[in-house]
N, C-alpha and C positions, 0 to 999 in steps of 0.2 A: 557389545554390539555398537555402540553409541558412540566409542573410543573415548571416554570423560567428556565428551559433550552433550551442553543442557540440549534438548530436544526443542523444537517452536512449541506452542499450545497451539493445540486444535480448534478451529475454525467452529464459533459458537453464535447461532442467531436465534434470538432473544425472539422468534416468531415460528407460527404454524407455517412447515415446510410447502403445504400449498396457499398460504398466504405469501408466502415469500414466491412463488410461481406465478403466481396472478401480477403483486409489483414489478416482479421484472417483465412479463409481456406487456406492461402498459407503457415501456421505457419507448421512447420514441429515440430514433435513432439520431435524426437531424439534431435533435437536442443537447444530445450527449456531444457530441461532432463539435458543435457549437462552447458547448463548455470545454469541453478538452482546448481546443482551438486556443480560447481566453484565459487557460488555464498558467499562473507566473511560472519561469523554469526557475528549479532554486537557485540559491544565491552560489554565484561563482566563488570558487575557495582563492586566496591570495598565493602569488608563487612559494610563498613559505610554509605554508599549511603541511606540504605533502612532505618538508623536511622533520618537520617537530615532531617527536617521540609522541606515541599512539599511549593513550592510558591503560595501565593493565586494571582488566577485573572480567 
C-alpha cells in the first residue's frame, strides 16, 4: 500500500489534549502575525545547487 515508502511518524504531543486546547486559545493572534512577519526566509540556494546530484538514501 505504501509502494516501498517509509511513512511520516505520527504527530505526538508530550501534553494533556485539553492542556494543549487551553494553549492554543490563549494564542493571541496579533502575536503570531508579528512573528511570522520577523520571521528570516531560508537561505537562497546558489545557481548550481539545483545542478549537483541529490544524495541517495
Amino acid at each position: 500500500m505504501t509502494n516501498g515508502e517509509k511513512r511520516e511518524r505520527p504527530l505526538y504531543l508530550d501534553m494533556d489534549p485539553d492542556e494543549a486546547l487551553e494553549r492554543f486559545m490563549q494564542t493571541d493572534p496579533a502575536e503570531l502575525k508579528r512573528r511570522l512577519d520577523n520571521k528570516k526566509p531560508p537561505p537562497k540556494r546558489g545557481p548550481g545547487a539545483a545542478k549537483k546530484a541529490k544524495p541517495s538514501g
